[in-house]
N, C-alpha and C positions, 0 to 999 in steps of 0.2 A: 225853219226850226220848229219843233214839236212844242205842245202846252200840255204836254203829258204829265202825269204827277212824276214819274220815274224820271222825267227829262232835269223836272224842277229841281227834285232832290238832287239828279247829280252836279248838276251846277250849285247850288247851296253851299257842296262840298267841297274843302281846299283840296286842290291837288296833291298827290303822294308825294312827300318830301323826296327832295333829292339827297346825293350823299352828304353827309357832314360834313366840313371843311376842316373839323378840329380832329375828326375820325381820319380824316386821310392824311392830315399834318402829322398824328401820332404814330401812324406806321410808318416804319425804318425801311421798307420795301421801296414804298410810294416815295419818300424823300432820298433813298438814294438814286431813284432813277430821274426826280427831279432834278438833282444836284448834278447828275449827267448830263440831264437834257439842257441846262441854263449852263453850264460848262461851254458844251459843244456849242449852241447858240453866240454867248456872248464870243468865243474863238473865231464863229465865219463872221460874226461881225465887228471883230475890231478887224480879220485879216481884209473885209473888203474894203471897210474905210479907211486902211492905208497902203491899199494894193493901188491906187489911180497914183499917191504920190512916189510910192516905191517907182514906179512905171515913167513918170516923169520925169524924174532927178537921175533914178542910175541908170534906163532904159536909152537916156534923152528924146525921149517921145513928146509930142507937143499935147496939147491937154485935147488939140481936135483929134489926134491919131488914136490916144488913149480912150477918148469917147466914141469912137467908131468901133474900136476894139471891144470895147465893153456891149456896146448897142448889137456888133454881130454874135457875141456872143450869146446874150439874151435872144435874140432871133431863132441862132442855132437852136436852142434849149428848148423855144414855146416849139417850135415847127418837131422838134425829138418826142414833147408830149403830144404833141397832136399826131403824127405819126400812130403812139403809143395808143390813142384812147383810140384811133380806126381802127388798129389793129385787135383790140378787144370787142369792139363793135364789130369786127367780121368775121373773126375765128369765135370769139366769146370767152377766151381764159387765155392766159399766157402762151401764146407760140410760140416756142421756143426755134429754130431754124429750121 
């Protein structure tokens, strides 16, 4: 680190505010796309925390089948973005087929 007088000043100084929180609460924009986003969110997560019982009781799956079920799913999904991010690593922008 430098003992420069420029060094000193810039450190002395608060960093550049970030946005306002009362500024972004006030635009209709901002909150309707939040009220979207907290929408859709709280929707995939009531549906997964009672997709394992849905799966149980109407399915008659045992809670190990349903947990395999769910584990290869998650499997499928990391191995589909990993896929995903070599193929941006080799081509460099979307490939399309």
């Amino acid at each position: 680190m430098s003992d420069s007088p420029e060094a000193a000043a810039a450190l002395a100084q608060p960093p550049a505010a970030p946005l306002d929180l009362t500024l972004l609460l006030g635009d209709r924009r901002f909150l309707a796309a939040l009220a979207t986003r907290l929408g859709a969110e709280m929707t995939i997560i009531a549906f997964v925390s009672s997709s394992s019982l849905a799966a149980v009781t109407a399915l008659g799956l045992t809670p190990t089948q349903d947990g395999t079920a769910a584990a290869a799913a998650c499997t499928i999904a990391l191995f589909g973005a990993a896929a995903f991010v070599a193929q941006r690593r080799l081509f460099g922008s979307f490939a399309l087929g």
